[in-house]
MARBA-3410 file (N, C-alpha, C, O; in Angstrom, 1 decimal):
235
133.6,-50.3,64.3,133.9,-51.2,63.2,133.4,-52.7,63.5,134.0,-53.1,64.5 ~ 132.5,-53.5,62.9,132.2,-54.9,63.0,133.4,-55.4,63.1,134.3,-54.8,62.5 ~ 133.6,-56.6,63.8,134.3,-57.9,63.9,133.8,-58.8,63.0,132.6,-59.1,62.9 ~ 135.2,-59.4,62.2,134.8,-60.7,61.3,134.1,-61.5,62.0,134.0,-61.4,63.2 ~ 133.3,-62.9,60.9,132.7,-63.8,61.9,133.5,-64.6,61.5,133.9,-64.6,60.3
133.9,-65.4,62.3,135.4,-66.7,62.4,134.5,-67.9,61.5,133.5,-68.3,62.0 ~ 135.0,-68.5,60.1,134.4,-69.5,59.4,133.9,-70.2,60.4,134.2,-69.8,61.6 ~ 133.1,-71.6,60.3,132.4,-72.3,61.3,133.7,-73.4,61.1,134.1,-73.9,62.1 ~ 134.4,-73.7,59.8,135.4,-75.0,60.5,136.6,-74.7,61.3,137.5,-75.5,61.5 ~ 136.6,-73.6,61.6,137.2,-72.5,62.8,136.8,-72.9,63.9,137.4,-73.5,64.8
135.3,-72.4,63.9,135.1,-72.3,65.4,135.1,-74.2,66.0,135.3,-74.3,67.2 ~ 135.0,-75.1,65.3,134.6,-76.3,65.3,135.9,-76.9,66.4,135.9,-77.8,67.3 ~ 136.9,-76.2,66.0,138.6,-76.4,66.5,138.5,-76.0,67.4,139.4,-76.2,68.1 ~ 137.4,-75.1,68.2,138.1,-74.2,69.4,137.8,-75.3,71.0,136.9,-76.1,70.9 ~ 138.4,-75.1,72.1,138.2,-76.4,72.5,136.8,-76.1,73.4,136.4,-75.0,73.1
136.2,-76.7,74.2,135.1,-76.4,75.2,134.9,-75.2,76.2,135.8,-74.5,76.6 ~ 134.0,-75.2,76.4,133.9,-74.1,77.2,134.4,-74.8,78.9,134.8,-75.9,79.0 ~ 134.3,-74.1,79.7,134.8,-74.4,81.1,134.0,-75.8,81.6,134.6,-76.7,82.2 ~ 132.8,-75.9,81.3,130.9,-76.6,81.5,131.3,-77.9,80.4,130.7,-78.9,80.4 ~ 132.2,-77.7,79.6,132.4,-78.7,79.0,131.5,-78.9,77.5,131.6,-80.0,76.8
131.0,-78.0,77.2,129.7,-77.4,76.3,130.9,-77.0,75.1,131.9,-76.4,75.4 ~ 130.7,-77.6,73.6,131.2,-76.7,72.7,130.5,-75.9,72.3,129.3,-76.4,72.1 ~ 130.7,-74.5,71.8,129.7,-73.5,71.1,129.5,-73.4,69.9,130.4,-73.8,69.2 ~ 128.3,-73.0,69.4,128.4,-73.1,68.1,127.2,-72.3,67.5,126.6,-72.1,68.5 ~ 126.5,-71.7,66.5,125.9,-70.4,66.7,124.0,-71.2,67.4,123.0,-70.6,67.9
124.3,-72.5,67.3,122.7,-73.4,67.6,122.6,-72.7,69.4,122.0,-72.0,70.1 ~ 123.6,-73.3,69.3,123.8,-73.3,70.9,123.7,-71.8,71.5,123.3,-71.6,72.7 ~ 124.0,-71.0,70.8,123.7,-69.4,71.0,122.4,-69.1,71.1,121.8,-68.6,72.0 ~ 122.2,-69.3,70.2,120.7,-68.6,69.6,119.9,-69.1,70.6,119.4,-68.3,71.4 ~ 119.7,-70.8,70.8,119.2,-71.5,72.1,118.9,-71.1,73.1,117.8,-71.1,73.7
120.5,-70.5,73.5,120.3,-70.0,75.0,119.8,-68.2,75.2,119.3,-67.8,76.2 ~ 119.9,-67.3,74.0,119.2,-66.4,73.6,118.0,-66.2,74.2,117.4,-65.5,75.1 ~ 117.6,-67.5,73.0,115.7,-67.4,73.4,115.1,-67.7,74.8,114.0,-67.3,75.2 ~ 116.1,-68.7,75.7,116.0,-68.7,76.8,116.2,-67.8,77.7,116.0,-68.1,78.8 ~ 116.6,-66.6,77.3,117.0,-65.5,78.4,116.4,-64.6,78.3,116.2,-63.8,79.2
115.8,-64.4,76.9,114.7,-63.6,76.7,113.4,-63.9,77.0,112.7,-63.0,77.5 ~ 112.9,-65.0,76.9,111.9,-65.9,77.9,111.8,-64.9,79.5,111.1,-64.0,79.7 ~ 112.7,-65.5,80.4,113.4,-65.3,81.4,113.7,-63.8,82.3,113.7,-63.6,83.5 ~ 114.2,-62.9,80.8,114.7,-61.5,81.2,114.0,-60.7,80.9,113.6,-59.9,81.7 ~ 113.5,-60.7,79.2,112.8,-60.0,78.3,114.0,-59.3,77.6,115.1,-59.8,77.8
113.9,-58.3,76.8,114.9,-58.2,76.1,115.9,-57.4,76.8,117.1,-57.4,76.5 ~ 115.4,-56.7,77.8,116.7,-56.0,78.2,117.7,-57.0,79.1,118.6,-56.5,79.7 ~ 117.4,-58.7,79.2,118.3,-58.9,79.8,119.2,-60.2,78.6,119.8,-61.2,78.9 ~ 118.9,-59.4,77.2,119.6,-59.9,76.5,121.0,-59.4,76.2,121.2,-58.6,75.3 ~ 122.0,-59.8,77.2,123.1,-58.5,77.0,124.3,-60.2,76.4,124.1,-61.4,76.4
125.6,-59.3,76.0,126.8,-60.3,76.2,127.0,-60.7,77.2,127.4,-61.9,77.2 ~ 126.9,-60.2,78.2,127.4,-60.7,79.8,127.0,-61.7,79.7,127.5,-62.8,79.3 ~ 125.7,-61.4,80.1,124.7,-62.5,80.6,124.8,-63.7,79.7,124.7,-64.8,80.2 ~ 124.9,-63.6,78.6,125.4,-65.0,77.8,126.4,-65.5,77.9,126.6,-66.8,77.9 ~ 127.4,-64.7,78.0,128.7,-65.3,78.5,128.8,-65.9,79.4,129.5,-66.9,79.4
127.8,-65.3,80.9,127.2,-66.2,81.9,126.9,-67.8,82.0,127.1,-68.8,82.7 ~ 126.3,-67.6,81.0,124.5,-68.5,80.8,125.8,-70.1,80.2,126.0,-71.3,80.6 ~ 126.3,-69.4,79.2,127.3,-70.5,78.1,128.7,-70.6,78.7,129.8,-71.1,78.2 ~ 128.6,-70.1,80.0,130.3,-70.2,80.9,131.6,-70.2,79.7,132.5,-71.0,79.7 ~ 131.3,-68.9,78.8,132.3,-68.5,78.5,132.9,-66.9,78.7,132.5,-66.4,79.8
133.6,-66.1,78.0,133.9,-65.2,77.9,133.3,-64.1,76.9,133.7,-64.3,75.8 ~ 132.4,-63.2,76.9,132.0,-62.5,76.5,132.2,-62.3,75.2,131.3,-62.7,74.5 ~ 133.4,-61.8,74.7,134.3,-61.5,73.5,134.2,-62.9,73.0,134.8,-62.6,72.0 ~ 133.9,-64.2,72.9,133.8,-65.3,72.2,132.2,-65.3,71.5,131.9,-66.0,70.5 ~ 131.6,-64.6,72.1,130.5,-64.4,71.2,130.5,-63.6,69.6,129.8,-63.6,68.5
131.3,-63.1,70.0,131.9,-61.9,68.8,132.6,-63.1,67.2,132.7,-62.7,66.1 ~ 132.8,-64.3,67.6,133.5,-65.4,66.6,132.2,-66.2,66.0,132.3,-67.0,65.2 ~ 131.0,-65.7,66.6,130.1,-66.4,66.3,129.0,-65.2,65.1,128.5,-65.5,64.0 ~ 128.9,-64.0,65.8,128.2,-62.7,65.5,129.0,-62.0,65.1,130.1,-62.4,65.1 ~ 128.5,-60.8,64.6,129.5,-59.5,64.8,128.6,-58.3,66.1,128.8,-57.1,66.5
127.8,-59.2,66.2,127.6,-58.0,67.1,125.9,-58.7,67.9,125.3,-59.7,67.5 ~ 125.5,-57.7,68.9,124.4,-58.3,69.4,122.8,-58.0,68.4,121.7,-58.2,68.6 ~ 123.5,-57.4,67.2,122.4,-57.4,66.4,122.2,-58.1,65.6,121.1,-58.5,65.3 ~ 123.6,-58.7,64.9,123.7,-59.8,63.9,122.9,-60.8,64.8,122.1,-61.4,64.2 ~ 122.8,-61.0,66.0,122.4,-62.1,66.9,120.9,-62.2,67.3,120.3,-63.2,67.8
120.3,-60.8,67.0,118.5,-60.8,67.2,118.4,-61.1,65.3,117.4,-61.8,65.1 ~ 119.1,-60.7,64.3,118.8,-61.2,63.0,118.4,-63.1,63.5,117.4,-63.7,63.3 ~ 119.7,-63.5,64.0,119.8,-64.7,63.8,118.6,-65.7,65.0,117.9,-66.7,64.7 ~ 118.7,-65.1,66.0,117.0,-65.7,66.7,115.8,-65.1,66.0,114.7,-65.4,66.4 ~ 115.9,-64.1,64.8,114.2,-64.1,63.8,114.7,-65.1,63.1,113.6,-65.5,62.9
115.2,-65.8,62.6,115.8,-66.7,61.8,115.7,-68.0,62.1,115.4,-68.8,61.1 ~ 115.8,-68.6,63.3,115.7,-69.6,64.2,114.0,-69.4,64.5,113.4,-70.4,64.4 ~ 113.3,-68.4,64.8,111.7,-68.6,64.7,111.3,-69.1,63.5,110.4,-70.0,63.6 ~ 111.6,-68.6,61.6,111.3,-69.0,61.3,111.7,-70.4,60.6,111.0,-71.1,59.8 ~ 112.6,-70.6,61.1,113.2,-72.0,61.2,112.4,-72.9,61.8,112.1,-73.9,61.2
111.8,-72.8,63.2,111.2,-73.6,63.4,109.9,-73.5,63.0,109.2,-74.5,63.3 ~ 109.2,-72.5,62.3,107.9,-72.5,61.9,107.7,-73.4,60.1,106.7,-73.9,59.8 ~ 108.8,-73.4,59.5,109.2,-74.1,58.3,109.3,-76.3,58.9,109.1,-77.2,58.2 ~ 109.7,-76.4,60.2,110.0,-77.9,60.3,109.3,-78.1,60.3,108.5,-77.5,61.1 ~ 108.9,-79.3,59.3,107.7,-80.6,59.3,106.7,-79.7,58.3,105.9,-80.5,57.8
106.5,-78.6,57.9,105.8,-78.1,57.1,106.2,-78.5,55.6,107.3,-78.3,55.0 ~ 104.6,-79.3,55.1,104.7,-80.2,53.5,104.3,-79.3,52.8,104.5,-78.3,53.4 ~ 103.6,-79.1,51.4,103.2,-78.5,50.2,102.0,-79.8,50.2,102.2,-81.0,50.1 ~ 100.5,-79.1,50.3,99.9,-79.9,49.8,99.4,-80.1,48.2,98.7,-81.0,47.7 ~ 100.1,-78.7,47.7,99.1,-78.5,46.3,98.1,-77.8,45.9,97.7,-77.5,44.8
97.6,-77.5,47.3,96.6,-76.7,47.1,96.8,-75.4,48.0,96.9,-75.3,49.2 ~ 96.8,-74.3,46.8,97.7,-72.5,47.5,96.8,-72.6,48.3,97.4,-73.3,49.2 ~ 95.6,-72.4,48.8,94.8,-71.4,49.8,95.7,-72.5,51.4,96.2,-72.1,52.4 ~ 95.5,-73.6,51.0,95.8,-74.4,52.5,97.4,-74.4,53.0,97.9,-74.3,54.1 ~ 98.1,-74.6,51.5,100.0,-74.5,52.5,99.6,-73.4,52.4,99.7,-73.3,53.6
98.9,-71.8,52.0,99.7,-70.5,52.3,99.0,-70.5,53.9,99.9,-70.3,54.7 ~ 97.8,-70.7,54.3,97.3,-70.9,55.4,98.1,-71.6,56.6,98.3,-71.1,57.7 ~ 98.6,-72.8,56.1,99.6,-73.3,57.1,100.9,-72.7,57.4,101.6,-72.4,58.4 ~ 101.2,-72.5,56.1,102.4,-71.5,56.5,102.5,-70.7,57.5,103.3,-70.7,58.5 ~ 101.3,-69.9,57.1,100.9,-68.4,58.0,100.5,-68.8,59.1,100.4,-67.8,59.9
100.3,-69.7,59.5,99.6,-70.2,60.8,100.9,-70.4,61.5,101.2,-69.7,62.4 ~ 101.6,-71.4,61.0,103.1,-72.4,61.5,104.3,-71.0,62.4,104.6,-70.8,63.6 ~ 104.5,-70.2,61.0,105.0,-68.6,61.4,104.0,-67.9,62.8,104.5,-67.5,63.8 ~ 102.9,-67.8,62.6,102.4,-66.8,63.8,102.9,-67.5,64.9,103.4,-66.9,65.9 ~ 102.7,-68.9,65.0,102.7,-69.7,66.0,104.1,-69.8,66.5,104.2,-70.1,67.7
105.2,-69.8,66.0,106.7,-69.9,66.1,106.8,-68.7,66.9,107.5,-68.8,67.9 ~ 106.0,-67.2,66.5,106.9,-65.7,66.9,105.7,-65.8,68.4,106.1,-65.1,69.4 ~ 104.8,-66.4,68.6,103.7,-66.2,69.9,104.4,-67.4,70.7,104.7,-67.3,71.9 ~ 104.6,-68.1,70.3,105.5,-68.7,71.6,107.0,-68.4,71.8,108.1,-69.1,72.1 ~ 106.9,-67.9,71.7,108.6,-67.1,71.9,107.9,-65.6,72.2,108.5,-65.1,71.3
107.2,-64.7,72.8,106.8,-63.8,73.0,107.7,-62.5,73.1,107.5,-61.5,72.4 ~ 108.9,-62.7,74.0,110.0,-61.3,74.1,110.5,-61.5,72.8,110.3,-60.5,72.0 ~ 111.1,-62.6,72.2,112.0,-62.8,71.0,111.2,-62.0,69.8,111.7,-61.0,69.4 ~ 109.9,-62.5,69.2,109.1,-62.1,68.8,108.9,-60.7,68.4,108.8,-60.2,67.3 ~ 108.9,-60.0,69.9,108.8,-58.2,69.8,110.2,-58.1,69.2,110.0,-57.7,68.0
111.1,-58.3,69.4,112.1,-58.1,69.6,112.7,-58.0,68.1,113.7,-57.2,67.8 ~ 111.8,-59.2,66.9,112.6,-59.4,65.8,111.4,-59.2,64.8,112.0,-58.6,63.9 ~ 109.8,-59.5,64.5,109.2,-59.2,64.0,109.1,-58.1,63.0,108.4,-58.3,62.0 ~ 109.5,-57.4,63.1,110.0,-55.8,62.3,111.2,-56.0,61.2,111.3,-55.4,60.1 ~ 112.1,-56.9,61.8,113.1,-57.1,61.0,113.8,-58.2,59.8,113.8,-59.4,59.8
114.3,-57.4,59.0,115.0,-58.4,57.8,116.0,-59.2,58.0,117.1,-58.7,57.9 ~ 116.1,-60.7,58.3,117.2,-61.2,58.5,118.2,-61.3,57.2,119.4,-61.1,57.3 ~ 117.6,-61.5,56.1,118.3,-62.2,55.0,119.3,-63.6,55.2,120.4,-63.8,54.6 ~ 118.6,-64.5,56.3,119.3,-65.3,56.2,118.4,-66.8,56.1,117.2,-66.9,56.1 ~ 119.4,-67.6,56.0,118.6,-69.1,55.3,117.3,-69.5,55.0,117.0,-70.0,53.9
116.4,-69.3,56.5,115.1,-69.6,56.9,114.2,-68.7,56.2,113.4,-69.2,55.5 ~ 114.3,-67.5,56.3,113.6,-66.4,56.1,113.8,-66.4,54.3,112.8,-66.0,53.8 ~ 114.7,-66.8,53.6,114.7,-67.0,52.5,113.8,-68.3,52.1,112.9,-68.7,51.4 ~ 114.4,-68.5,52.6,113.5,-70.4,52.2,111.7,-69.9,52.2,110.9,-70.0,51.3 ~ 111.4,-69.4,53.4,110.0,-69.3,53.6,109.3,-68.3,52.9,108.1,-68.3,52.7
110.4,-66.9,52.2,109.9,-66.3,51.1,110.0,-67.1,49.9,109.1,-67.0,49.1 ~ 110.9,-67.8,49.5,111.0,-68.5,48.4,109.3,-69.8,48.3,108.6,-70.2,47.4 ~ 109.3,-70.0,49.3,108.1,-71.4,49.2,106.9,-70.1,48.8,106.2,-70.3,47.8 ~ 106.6,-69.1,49.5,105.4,-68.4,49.7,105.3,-68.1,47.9,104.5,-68.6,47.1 ~ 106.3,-67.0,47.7,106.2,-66.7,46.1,105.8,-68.1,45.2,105.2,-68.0,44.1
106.1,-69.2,45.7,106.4,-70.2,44.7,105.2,-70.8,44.5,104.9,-71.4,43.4 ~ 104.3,-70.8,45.5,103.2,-71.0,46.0,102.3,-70.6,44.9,101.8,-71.4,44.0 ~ 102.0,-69.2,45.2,101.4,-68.3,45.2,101.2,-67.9,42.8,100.4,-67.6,42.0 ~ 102.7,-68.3,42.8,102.9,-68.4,41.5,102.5,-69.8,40.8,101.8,-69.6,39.8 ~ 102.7,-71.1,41.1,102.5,-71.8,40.8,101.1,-72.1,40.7,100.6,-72.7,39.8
100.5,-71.6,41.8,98.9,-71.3,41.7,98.1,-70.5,40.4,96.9,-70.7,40.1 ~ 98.9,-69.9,39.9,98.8,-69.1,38.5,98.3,-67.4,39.0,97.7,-66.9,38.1 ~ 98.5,-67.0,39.7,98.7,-65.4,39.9,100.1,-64.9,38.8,101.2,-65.3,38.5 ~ 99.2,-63.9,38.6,100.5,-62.8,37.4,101.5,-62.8,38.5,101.3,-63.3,39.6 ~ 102.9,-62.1,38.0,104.0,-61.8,38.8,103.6,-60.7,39.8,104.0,-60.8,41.0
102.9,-59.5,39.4,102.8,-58.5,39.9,101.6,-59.1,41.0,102.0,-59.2,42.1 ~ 100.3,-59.5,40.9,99.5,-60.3,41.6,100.3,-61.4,42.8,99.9,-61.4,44.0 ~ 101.3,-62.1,42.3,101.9,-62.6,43.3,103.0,-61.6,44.3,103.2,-62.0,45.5 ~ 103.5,-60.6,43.9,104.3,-60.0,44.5,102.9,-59.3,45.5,102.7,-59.8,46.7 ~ 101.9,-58.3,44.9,101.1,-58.1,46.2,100.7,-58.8,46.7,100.0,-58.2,47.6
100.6,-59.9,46.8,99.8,-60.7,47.8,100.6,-61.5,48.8,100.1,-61.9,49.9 ~ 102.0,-61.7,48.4,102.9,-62.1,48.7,103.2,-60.9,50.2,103.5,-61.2,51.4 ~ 102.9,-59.6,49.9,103.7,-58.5,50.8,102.4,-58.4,51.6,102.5,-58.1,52.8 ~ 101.4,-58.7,51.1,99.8,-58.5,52.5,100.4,-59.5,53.5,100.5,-59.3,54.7 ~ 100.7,-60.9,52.7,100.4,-61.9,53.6,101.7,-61.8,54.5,101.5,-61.7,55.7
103.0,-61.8,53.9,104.1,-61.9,55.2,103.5,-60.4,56.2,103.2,-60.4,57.4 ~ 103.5,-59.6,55.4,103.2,-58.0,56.9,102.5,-58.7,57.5,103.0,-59.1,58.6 ~ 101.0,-59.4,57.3,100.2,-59.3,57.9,100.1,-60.3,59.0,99.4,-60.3,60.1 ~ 101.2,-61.5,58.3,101.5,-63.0,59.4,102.6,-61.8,60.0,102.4,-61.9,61.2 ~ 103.5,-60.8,59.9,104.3,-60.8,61.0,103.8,-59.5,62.3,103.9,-59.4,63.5
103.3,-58.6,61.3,102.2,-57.7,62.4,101.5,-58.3,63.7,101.7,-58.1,64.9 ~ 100.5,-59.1,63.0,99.7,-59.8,64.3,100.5,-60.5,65.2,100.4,-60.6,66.5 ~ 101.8,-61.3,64.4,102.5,-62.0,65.6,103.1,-60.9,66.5,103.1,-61.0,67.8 ~ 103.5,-59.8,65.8,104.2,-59.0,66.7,103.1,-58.2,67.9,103.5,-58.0,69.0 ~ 102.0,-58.0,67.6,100.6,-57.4,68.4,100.5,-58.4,68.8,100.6,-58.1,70.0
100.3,-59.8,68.9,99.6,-60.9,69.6,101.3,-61.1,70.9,101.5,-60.9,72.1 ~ 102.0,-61.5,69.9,103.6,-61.6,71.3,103.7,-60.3,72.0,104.4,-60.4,73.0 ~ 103.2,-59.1,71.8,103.7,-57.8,72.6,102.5,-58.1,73.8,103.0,-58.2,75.0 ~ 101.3,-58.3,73.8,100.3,-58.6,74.8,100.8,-59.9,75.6,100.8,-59.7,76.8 ~ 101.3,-61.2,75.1,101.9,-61.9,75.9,102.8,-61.8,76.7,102.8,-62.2,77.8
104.2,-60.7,75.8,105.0,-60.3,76.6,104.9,-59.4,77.9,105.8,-59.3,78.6 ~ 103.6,-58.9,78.0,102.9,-58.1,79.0,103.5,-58.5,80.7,103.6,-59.7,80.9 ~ 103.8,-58.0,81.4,103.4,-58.9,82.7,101.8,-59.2,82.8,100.8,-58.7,82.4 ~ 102.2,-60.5,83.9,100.9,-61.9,83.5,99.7,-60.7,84.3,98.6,-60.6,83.7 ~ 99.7,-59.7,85.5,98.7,-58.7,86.1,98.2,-57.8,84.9,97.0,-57.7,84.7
99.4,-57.2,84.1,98.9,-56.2,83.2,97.8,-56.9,82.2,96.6,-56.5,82.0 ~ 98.6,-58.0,81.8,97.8,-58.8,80.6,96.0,-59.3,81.2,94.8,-59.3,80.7 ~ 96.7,-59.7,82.6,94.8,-60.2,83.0,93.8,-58.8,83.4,92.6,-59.0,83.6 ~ 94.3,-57.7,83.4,94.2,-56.6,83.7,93.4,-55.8,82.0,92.4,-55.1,82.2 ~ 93.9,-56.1,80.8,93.5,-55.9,79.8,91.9,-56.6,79.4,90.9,-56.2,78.8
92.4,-57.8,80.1,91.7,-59.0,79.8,90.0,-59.0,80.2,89.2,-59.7,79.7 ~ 90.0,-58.0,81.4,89.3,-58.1,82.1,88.6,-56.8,81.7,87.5,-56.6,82.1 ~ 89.1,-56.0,81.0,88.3,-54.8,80.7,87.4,-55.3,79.6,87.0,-54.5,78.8 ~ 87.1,-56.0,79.5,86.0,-56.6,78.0,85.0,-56.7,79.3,84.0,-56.0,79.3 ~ 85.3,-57.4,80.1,83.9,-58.4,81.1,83.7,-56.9,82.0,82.5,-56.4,82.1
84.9,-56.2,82.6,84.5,-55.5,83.7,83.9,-53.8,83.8,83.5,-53.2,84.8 ~ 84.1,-53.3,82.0,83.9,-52.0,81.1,83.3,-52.3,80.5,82.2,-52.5,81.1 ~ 83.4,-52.8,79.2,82.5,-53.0,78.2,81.6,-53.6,78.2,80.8,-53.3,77.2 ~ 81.2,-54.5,79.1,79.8,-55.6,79.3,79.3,-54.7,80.1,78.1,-55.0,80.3 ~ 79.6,-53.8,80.6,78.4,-52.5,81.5,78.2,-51.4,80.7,77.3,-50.9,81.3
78.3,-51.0,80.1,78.0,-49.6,79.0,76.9,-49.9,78.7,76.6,-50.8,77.9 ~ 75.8,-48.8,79.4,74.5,-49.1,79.0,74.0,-48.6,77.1,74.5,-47.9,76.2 ~ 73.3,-49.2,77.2,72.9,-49.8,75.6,72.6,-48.0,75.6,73.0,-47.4,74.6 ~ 71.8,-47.2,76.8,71.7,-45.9,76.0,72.5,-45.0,75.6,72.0,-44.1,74.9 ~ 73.6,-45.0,75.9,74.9,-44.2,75.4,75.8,-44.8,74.3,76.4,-44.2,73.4
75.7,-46.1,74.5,76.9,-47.1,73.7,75.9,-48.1,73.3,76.2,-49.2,73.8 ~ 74.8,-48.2,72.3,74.5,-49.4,72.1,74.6,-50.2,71.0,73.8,-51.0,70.6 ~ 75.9,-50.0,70.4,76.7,-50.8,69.5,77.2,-51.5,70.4,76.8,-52.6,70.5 ~ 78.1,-51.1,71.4,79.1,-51.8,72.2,78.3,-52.6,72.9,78.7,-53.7,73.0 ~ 76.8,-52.3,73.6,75.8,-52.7,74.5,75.7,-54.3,73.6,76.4,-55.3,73.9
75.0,-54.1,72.8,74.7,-55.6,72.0,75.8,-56.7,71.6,75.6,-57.9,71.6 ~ 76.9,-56.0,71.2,77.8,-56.9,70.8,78.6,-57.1,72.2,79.4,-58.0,72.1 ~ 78.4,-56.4,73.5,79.0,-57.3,74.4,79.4,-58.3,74.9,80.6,-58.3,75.3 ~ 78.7,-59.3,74.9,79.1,-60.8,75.1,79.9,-61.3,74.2,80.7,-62.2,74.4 ~ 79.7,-60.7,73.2,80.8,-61.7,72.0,82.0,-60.8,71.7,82.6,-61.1,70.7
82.3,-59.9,72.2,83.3,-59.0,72.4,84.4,-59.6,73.2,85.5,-59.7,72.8 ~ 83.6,-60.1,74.7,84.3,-60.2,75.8,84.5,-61.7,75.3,85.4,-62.1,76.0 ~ 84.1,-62.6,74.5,85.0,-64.0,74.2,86.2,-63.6,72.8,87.4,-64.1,72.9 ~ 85.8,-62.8,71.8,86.4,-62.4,71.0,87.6,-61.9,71.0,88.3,-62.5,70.2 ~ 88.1,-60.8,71.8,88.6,-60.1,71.9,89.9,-60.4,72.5,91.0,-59.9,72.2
89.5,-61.3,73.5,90.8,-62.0,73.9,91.6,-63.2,73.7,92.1,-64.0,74.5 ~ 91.4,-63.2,72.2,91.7,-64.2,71.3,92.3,-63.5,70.0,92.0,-62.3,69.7 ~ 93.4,-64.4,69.1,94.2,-63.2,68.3,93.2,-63.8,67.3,92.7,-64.9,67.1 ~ 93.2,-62.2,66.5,92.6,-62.3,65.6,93.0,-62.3,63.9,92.6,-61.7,62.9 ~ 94.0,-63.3,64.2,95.1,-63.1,62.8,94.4,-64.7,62.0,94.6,-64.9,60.8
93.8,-65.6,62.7,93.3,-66.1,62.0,92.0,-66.1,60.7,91.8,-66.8,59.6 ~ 91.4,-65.3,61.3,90.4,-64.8,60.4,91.0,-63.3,59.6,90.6,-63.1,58.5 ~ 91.5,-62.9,60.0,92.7,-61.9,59.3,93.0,-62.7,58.1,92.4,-62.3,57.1 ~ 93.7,-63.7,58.1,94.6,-64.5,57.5,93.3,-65.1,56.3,93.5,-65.0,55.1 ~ 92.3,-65.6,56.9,91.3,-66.3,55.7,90.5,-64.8,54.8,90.2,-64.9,53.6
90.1,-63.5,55.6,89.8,-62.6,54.6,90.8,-62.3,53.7,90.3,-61.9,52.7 ~ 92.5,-62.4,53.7,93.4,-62.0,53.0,92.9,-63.2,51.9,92.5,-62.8,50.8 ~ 93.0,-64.3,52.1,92.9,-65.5,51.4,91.8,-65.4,50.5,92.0,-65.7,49.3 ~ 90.4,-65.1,51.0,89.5,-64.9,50.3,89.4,-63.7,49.1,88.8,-63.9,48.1 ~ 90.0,-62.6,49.6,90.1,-61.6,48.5,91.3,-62.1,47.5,91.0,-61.8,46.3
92.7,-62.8,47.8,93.1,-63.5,46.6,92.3,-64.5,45.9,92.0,-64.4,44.7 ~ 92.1,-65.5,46.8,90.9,-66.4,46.0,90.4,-66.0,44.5,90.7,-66.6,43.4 ~ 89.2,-64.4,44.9,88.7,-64.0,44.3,89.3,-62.7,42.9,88.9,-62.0,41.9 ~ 90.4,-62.8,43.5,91.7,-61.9,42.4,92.3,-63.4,41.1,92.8,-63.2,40.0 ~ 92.1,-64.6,41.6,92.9,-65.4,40.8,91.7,-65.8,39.7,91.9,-65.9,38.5
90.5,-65.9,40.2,89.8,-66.1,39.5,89.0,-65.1,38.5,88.4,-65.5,37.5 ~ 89.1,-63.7,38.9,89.4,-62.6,37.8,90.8,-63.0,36.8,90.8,-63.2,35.5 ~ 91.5,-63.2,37.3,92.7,-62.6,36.2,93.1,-64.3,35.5,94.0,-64.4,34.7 ~ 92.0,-65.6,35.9,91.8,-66.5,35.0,91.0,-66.1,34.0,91.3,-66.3,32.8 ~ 89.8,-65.6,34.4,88.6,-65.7,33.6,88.9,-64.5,32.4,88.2,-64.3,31.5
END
């Protein structure tokens, strides 16, 4: 059975931790992403936080209900920070572009957290806010409802897919990853043209290509095929 979560002007009363640190869910999530940095996800346990925040295990429980309410709330905190300082310029193709950009970039530098949360629904503050801006966008632009709902579901899958395939290769160990990296220059740039000569020709631009994510150009063909949907269902 879940544990209540203790209101926040609750926890606000409770007195310091040993370190002298009060907790509070910022301060969780914080040290979270730092241990998953650090451990990867299997060394995201209660212990180890309780460790980390020199408290008692079971005080995490007044914060969460559990250690999954708590990977909800670091996808929540990525898209939190992918939303700060991000304006509305007025024009759909460029905020939905930055948006999607701001988000890939929040879940790729956070690489373990990333794998970890990418797949999932938080339904909480952030993740609302940044579906609320995207539809609003996208509507305000003049797309029908149904036109905005599909395009709306390409674009978040498709900003959270690549982040999750671009953070799982970072998350790699740094051998494995240079180890991938190197099969473009050390395989594929040798395959003679008479067996393989698709791969033969496009070699060289393979081996710069390839080890680069490709969610930005992802991102502008999505763009371009709405583009070209708004301007049908104007005309």
């Amino acid at each position: 059975m879940a544990k209540p979560v203790v209101p926040e002007e609750k926890r606000r009363r409770r007195r310091p931790t040993k370190s002298g640190r009060v907790l509070s869910e910022q301060l969780i999530v914080e040290t979270a992403l730092r241990l998953l940095r650090e451990h990867g996800s299997t060394g995201l346990t209660a212990r180890r936080l309780g460790l980390a925040l020199d408290c008692d295990p079971s005080t995490l429980y007044r914060y969460f209900r559990g250690m999954d309410d708590l990977t909800l709330a670091i996808g929540d905190a990525l898209i939190g920070r992918a939303l700060h300082g991000w304006r509305r310029t007025g024009q759909w193709r460029e905020d939905l572009r930055s948006i999607g950009l701001r988000i890939h970039e929040a879940y790729v530098s956070h690489p373990q957290a990333a794998v970890l949360t990418a797949s999932r629904v938080t339904g909480r503050a952030h993740e609302l806010a940044a579906d609320e801006a995207v539809l609003d966008v996208l509507r305000t632009a003049g797309f029908p409802l149904p036109e905005t709902v599909r395009i709306y579901h390409a674009f978040i899958d498709t900003t959270l897919a690549f982040a999750a395939l671009d953070a799982a290769s970072l998350a790699l160990p740094s051998a494995a990853l240079r180890s991938d990296e190197e099969m473009w220059r050390s395989t594929y740039a040798r395959l003679p043209a008479e067996t393989h000569p698709r791969i033969a020709e496009a070699a060289p631009l393979l081996a710069t290509r390839m080890v680069t994510s490709a969610y930005p150009t992802a991102l502008d063909m999505l763009l371009d095929s709405a583009a070209r949907r708004l301007e049908e269902v104007a005309g």
